[in-house]
C-alpha positions in Angstrom: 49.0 -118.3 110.1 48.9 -118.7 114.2 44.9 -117.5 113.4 44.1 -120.4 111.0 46.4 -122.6 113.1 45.2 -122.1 116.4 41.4 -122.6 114.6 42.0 -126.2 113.0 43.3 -127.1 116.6 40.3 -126.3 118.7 38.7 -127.8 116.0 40.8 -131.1 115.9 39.8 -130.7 120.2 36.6 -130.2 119.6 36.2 -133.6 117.3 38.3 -135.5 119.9 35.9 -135.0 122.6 33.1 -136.0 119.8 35.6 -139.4 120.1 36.0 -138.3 116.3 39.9 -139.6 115.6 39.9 -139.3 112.1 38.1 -136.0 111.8 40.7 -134.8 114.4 43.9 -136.1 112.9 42.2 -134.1 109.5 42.6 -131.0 111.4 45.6 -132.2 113.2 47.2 -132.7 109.8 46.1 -129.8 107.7 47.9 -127.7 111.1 51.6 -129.1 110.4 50.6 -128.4 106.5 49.7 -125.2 107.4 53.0 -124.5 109.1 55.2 -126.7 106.7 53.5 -124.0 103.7 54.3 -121.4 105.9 57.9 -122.0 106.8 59.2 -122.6 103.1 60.7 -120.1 100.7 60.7 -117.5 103.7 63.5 -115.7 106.3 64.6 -117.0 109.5 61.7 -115.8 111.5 59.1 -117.0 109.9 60.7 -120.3 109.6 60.7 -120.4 113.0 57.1 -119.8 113.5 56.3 -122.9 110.8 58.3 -124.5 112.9 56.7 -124.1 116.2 53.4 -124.7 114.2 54.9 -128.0 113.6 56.3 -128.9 116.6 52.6 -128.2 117.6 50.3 -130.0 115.3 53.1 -133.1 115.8 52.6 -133.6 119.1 48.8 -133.7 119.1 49.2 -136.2 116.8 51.2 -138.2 118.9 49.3 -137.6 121.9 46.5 -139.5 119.8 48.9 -142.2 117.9 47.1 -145.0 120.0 43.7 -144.4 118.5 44.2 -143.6 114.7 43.1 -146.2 112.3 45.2 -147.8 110.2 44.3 -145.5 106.9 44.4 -142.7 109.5 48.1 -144.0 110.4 49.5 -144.3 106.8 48.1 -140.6 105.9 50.4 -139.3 108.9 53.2 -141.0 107.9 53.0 -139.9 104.0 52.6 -136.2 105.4 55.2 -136.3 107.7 57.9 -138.2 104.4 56.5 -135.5 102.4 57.4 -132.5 104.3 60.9 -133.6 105.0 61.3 -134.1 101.7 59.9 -130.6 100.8 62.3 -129.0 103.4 64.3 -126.4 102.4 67.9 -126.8 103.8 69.0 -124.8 107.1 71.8 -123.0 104.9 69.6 -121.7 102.0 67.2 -120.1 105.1 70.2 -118.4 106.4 71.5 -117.4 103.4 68.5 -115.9 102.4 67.6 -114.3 105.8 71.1 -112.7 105.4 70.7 -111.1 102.5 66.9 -109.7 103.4 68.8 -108.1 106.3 71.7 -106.8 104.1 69.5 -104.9 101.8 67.0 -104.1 103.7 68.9 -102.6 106.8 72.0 -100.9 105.4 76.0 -101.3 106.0 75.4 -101.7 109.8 73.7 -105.2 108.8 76.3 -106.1 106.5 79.2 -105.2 108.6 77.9 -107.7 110.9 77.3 -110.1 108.2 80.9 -109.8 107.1 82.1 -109.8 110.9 80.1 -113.5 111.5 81.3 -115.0 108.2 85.0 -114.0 108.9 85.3 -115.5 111.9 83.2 -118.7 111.1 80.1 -117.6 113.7 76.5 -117.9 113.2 73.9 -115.5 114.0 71.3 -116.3 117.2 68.7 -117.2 115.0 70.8 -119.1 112.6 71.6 -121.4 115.7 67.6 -121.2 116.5 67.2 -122.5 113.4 69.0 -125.5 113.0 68.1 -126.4 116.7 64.4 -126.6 115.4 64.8 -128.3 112.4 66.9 -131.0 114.4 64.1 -131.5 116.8 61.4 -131.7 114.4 63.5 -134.4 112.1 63.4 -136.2 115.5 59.9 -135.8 116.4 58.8 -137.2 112.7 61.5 -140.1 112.8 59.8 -141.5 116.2 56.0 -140.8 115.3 56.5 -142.2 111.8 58.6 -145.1 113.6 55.8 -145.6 116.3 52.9 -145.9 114.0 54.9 -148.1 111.6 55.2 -150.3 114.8 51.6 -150.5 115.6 50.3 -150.9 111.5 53.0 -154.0 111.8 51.0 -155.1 115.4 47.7 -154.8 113.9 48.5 -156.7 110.9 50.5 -159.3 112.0 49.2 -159.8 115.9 53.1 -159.3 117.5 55.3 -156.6 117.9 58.1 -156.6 115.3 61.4 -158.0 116.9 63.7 -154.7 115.3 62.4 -152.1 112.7 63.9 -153.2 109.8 60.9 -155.5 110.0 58.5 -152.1 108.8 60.7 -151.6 105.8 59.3 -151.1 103.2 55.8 -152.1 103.7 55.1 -149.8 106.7 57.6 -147.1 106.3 59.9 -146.6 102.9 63.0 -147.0 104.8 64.4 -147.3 108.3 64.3 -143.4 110.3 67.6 -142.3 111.0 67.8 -140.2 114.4 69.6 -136.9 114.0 70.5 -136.7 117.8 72.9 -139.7 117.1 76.4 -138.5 116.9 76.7 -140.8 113.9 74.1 -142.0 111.4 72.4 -144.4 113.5 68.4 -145.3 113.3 65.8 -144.4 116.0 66.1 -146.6 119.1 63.3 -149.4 119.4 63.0 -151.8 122.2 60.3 -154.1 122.8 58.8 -154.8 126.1 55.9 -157.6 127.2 52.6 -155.7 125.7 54.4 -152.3 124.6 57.0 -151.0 123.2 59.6 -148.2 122.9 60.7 -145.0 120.2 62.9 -143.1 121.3 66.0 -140.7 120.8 69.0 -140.8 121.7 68.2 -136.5 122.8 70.7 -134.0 123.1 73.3 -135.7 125.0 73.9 -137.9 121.6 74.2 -141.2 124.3 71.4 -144.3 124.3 70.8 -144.1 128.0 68.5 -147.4 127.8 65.0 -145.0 127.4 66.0 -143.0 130.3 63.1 -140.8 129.7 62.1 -137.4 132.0 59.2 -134.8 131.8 59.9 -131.6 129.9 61.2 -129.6 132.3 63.4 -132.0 134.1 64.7 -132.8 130.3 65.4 -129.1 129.3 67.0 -128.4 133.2 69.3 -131.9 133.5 69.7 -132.9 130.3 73.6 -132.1 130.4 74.2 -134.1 133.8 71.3 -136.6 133.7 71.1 -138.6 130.5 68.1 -138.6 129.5 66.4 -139.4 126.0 64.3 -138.1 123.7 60.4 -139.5 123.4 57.1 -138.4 121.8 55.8 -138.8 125.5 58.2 -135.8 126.8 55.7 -132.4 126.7 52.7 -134.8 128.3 54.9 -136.9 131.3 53.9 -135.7 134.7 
């Protein structure tokens, strides 16, 4: 999978320098399929390395979400609905990873099994697990929510004053943002010429698009308040 993966995106570089954005987000695309496939129906690790296919093939995407064409747009947004609609959910993968590791490793795996259920704790890579999923439900809610935004522009010549304006013509219904303590949508603000997706991140508080680069995100996120943006992995 990483082999075929890593192939479709030097390909999907290779078109971009051609100035080729729809031959790119092809490649682009069949990448997350690739690692959407891949993660399904499987254990823990393997899910995890759909996952990081995922979080890979998303942010190229996003790094390009200025140039796609509109048809271009709506095909990203479809594959994105379809594969969080395909996704299998975090307790069937742990369920199922447990019970690889209970037959296939003996009592000493299913003493530990018993010892994490009785005392309600999950296993490191049941935590990894659920951490991912999080953080790719957010990184599809904000790229689906950021080209509905500019399919609305390009039709109707404005930015759309909230984005209940995109439902359902742009986007079926209104993406909810899974940092958000409580079932809230993305954050959108607009500004003169541009505009603003983003997350509320890990701290669960709007800190106005308080936004950081990666590292400063991963290293202050706790004291700092910062949110979450498709912008984070590229910000100097």
């Amino acid at each position: 999978m990483k082999a075929l993966g890593a192939l479709l995106q030097r390909a999907g570089d290779a078109a971009v320098t051609r100035d080729e954005m729809d031959l790119a987000a092809d490649y682009y695309l069949a990448q997350f399929r690739l690692a959407n496939m891949f993660g399904r129906g499987a254990i823990i690790f393997d899910t995890l390395q759909g996952a990081s296919g995922e979080r890979a093939a998303t942010y190229l995407l996003a790094q390009r979400r200025e140039k796609l064409l509109p048809a271009q747009a709506r095909k990203v947004i479809a594959a994105l609905m379809r594969a969080a609609a395909e996704q299998e959910d975090a307790a069937t993968i742990i369920a199922r990873d447990a019970a690889y590791w209970d037959a296939t490793r003996g009592w000493h795996q299913r003493l530990e099994t018993a010892w994490l259920k009785l005392f309600g704790q999950k296993s490191v890579h049941a935590t990894l697990i659920e951490g991912h999923r999080r953080e790719q439900s957010t990184r599809s809610s904000l790229l689906m929510t950021d080209l509905g935004v500019r399919l609305f522009q390009q039709e109707h010549g404005r930015q759309p004053e909230n984005i209940n304006e995109l439902v359902p013509r742009y986007l079926p219904a209104v993406p909810l943002d899974p940092f958000a303590p409580v079932p809230r949508p993305v954050r959108y603000r607009a500004e003169t010429g541009n505009f603003a997706v983003y997350s509320v991140g890990h701290d669960g508080q709007d800190n106005g698009g308080h936004f950081a680069n990666e590292h400063d995100y991963w290293w202050y996120w706790r004291s700092a308040g910062y949110d979450y943006d498709l912008d984070l992995p590229t910000r100097p």
